[in-house]
C-alpha positions as CSV (number, residue, x, y, z in Angstrom):
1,X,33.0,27.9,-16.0
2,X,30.9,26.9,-13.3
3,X,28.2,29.1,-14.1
4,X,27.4,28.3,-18.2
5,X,28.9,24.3,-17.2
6,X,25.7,22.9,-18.6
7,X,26.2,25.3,-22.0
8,X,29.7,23.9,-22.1
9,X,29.0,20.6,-21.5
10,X,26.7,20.5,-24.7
11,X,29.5,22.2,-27.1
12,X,31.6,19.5,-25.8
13,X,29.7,16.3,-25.2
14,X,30.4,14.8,-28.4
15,X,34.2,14.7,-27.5
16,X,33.3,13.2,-24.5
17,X,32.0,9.7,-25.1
18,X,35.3,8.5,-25.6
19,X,35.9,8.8,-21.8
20,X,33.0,7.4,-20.6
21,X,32.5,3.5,-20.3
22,X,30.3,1.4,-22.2
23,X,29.2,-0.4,-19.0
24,X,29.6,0.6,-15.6
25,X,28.9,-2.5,-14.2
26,X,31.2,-2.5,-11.1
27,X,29.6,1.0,-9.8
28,X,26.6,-0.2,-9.9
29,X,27.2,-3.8,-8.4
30,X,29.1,-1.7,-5.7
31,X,25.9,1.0,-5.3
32,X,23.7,-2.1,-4.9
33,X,25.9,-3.8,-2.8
34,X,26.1,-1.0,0.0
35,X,22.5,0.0,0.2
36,X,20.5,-1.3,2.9
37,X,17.5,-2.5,2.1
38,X,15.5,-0.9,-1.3
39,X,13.8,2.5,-0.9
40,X,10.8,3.5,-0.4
41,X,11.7,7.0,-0.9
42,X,14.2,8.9,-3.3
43,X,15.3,12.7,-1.3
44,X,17.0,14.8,-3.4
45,X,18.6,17.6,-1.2
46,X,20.3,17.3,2.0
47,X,20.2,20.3,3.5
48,X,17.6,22.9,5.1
49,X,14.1,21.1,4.2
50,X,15.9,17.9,2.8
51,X,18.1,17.3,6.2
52,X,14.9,18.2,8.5
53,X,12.7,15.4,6.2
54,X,15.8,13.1,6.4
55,X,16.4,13.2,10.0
56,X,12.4,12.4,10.3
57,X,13.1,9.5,7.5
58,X,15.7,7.9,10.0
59,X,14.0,8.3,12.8
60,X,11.1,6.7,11.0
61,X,13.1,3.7,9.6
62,X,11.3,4.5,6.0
63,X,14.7,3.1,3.9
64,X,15.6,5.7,2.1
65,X,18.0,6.8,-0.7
66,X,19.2,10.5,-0.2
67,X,20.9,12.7,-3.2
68,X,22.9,15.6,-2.9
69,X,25.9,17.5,-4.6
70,X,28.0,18.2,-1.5
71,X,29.9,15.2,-0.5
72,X,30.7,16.6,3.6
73,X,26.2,16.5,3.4
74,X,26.8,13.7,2.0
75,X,29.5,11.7,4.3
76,X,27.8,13.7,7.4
77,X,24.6,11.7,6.3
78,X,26.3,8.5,6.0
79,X,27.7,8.4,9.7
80,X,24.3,9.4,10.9
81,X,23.3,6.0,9.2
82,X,21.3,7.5,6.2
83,X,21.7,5.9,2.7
84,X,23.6,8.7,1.0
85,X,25.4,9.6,-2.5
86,X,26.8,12.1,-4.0
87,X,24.8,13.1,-7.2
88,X,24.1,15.5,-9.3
89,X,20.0,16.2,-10.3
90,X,20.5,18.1,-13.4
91,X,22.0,14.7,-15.2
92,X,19.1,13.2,-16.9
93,X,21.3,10.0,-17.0
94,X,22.0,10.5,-13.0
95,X,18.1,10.5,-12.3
96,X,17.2,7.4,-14.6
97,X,20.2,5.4,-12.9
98,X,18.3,5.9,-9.5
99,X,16.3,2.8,-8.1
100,X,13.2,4.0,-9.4
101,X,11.4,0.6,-9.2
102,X,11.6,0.3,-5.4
103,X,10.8,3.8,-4.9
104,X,7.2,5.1,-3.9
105,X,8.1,8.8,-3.8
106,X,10.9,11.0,-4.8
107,X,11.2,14.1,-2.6
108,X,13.4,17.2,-4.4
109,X,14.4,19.8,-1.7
110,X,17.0,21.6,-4.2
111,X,16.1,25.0,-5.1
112,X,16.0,26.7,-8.7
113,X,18.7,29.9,-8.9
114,X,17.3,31.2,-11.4
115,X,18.2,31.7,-15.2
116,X,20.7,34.5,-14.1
117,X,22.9,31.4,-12.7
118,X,21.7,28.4,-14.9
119,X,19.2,27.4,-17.5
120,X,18.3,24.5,-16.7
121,X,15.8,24.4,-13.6
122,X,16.7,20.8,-12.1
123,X,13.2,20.4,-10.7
124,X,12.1,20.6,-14.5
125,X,14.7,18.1,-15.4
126,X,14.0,15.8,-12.4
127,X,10.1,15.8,-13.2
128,X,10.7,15.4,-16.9
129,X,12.9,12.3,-16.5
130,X,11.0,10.8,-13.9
131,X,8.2,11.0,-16.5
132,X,10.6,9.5,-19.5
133,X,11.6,6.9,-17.5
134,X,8.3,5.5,-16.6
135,X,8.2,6.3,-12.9
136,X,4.9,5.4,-11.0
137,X,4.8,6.7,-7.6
138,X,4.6,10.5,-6.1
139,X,6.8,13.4,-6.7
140,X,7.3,16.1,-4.4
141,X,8.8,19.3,-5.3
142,X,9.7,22.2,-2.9
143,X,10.0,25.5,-4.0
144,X,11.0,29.0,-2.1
145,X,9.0,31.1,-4.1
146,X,5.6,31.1,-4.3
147,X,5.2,32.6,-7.7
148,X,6.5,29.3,-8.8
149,X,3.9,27.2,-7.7
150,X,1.4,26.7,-11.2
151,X,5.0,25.8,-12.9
152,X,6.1,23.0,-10.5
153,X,2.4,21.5,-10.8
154,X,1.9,21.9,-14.8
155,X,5.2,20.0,-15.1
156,X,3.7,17.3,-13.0
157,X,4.3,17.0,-9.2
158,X,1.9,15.5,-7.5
159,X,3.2,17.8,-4.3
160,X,4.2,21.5,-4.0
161,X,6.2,21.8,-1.0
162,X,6.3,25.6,0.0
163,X,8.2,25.1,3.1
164,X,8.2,29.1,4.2
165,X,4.5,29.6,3.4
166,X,3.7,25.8,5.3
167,X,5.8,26.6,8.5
168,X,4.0,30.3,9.0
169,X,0.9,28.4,8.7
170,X,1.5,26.0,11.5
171,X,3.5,29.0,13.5
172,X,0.4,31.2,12.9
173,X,-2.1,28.3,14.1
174,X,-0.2,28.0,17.3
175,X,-0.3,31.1,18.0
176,X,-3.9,31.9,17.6
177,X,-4.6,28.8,19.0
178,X,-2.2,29.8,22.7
179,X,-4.5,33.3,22.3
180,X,-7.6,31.6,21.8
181,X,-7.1,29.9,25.3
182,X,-5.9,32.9,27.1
């Protein structure tokens, strides 16, 4: 189920709305209500690149808002003093709910499966509602492949993070740099 959820969800949304509440006014008075101050920047993805560019958002004191679907990254997070919620990125209704106004960047760490999991890339979806939703400041997108690179940018980031290709680049410049002195 977990795997064609988003197939399922459309063959059953229509039943849904019954469920759902007209106005959630208490979570959001309750969202607003615990964060800090409003955020600069929107990360999406707490763990690998997203916990390294958190911990340097802390240390910074950039306020930030931080996104992910695991709630332990997500409490962990929270006791480390991090504005953190549990979301999930492929809801286009999740995305526009976010505190766009304050924010000057959104930062997207999550990574893309692959159609052999889900068909919905949530990069895709996060740059496409961003873009719906009238958003005005920078997008970053990390990806883990390079072949993927002309897609994230013709959807719209203004950043391609390649966090594998960027960190052999810096390891490489070290390196040739600790030779060139030897």
């Amino acid at each position: 189920m977990i795997t064609y959820s988003h197939r399922l969800y459309s063959w059953f949304e229509p039943f849904l709305d019954r469920f759902e509440r007209k106005d959630p006014a208490r979570e959001k008075e309750d969202e607003q209500k615990s964060r800090k101050d409003p955020p600069a920047v929107i990360l999406l993805g707490l763990s690998g690149l997203g916990g390294a560019l958190a911990s340097q958002l802390l240390a910074n004191k950039v306020p930030t808002l931080a996104i992910d679907y695991d709630p332990s990254q997500v409490e962990d997070w929270q006791e480390r003093g991090l504005d953190a919620n549990y979301g999930d990125i492929t809801d286009p209704e999740f995305i526009a709910e976010l505190p766009l106004e304050s924010a000057q960047w959104v930062i997207s760490t999550v990574s893309h499966h692959g159609p052999d999991i889900t068909a919905i890339d949530p990069r895709l979806t996060l740059i496409r509602t961003l873009k719906s939703e009238g958003f005005d400041g920078q997008v970053a997108v990390a990806i883990y492949r390079h072949e993927e690179v002309e897609l994230i940018e013709a959807a719209g980031a203004d950043i391609v993070l390649e966090p594998f290709e960027d960190a052999a680049k810096t390891t490489m410049t070290r390196v040739l740099d600790s030779l060139a002195k030897d």
